[in-house]
VOGU-3710 file (C-alpha; in Angstrom, 3 decimals, decimal comma):
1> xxxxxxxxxx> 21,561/-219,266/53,861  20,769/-222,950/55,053  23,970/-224,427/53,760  25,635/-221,216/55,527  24,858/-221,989/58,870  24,950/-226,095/58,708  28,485/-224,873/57,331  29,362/-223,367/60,093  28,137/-225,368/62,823  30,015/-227,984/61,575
11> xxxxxxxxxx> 33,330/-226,186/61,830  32,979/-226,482/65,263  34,780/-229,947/65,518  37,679/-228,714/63,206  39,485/-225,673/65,098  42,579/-226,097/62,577  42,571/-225,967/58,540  45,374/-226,592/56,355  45,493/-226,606/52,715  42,766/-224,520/51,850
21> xxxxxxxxxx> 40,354/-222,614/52,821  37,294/-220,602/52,592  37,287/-216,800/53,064  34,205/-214,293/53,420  35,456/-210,866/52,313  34,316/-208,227/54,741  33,083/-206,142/51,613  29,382/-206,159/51,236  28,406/-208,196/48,136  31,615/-209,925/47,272
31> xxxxxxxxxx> 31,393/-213,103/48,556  33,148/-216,135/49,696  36,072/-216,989/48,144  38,879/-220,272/48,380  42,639/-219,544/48,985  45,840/-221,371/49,454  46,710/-221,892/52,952  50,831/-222,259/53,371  50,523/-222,962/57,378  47,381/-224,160/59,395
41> xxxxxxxxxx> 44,714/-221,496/60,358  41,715/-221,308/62,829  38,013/-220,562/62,260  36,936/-216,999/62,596  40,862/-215,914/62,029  40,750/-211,988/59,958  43,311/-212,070/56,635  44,227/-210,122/54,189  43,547/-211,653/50,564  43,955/-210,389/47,671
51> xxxxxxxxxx> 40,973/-210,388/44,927  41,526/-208,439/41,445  43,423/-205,753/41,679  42,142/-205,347/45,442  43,215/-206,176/48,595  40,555/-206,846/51,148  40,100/-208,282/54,841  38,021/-211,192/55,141  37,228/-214,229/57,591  38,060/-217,621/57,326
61> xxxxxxxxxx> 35,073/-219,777/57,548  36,242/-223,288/56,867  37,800/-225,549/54,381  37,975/-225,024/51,044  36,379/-226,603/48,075  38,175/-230,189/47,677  37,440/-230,200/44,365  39,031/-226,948/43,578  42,635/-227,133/41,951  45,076/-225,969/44,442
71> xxxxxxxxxx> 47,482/-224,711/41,252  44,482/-221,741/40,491  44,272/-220,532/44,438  45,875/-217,465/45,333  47,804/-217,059/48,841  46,271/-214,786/51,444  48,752/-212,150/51,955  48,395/-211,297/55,726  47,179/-213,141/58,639  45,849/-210,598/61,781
81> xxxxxxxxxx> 46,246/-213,057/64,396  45,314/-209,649/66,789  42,098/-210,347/66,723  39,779/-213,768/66,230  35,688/-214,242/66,034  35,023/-217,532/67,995  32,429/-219,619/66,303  29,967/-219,484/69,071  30,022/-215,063/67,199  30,018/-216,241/63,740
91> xxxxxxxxxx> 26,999/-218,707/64,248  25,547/-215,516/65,735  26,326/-213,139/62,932  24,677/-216,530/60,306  21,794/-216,168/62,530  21,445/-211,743/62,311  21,672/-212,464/58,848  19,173/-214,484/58,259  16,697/-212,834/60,467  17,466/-209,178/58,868
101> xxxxxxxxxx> 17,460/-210,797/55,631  21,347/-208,943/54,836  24,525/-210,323/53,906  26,811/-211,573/56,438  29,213/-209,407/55,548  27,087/-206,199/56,892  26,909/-207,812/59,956  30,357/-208,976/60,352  31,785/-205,386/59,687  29,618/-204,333/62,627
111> xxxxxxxxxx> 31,357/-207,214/65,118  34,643/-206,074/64,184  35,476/-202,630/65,865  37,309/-201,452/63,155  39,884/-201,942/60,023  41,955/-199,354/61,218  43,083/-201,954/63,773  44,356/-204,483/61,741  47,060/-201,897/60,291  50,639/-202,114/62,181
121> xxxxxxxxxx> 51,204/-199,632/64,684  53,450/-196,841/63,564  56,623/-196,632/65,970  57,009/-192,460/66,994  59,690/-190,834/65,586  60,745/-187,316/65,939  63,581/-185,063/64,409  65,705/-183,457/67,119  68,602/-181,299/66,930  71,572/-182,287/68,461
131> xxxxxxxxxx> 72,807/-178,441/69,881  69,497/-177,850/72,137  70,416/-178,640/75,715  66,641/-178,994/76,631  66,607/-182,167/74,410  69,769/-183,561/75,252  68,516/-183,713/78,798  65,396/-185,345/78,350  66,363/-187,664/75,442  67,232/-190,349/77,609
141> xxxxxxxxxx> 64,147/-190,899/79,402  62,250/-191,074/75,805  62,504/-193,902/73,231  62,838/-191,434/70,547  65,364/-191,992/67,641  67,467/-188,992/66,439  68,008/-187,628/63,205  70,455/-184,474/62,121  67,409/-181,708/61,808  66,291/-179,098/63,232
151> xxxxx> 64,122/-178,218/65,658  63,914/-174,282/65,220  60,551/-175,097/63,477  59,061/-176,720/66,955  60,282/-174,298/69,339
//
């Protein structure tokens, strides 16, 4: 846990990473993994990376392993820029850790509200016959799309 938290205080001079960088999966128990960064990303930034056959949400701690090929990496599929722990929050989280003698990972998926937030927001759609002259009249002051069904099932 040492090298944890000396490795995150010192990611407080570097706020952007390029190339790689170093990922702790939000998923008790699975650890921190490197991945292949294709544009610059800051500390404490949620992503979506991929790991088996698994996708899972994680948090970038760093830069990655220098020594690491950068041929073997795999690209993180989704970056939630909705939403980013400041380092001032991860340093805390190190420190919960270490003092309730869990993984950081347990304590980061208590920070974060929840997962359901990082999924896109679904636009409302409803199908609405065209023949109902209550509709018609109140279709323009809604932002709802229209589609040929019918609406003898709703009223």
């Amino acid at each position: 846990m040492y090298a944890m938290n000396k490795f995150i205080s010192n990611m407080k001079i570097k706020s952007k990473i390029k190339n790689s960088c170093k990922v702790l999966l939000l998923s008790p128990g699975k650890g921190i993994y490197d991945y292949k960064l294709t544009y610059a990303l800051e500390l404490g930034q949620i992503v979506s990376v991929p790991l088996r056959k698994n996708i899972y949400h994680g948090v970038v701690l760093g830069e990655g392993t220098r020594g690491f090929p950068a041929s073997k990496l795999k690209d993180i599929i989704e970056v939630h820029s909705s939403y980013i722990i400041s380092g001032e929050l991860l340093n805390f989280c190190n420190w919960l850790s270490n003092w309730y003698i869990c993984d950081i990972s347990h304590v980061l998926k208590m920070v974060i509200p929840s997962s359901s937030f990082l999924l896109p927001i679904k636009t409302l759609s409803l199908s609405l016959a065209t023949d109902c002259p209550f509709i018609k009249n109140i279709l323009p002051f809604l932002s709802i799309t229209k589609t040929k069904a019918s609406l003898n099932s709703l009223l």
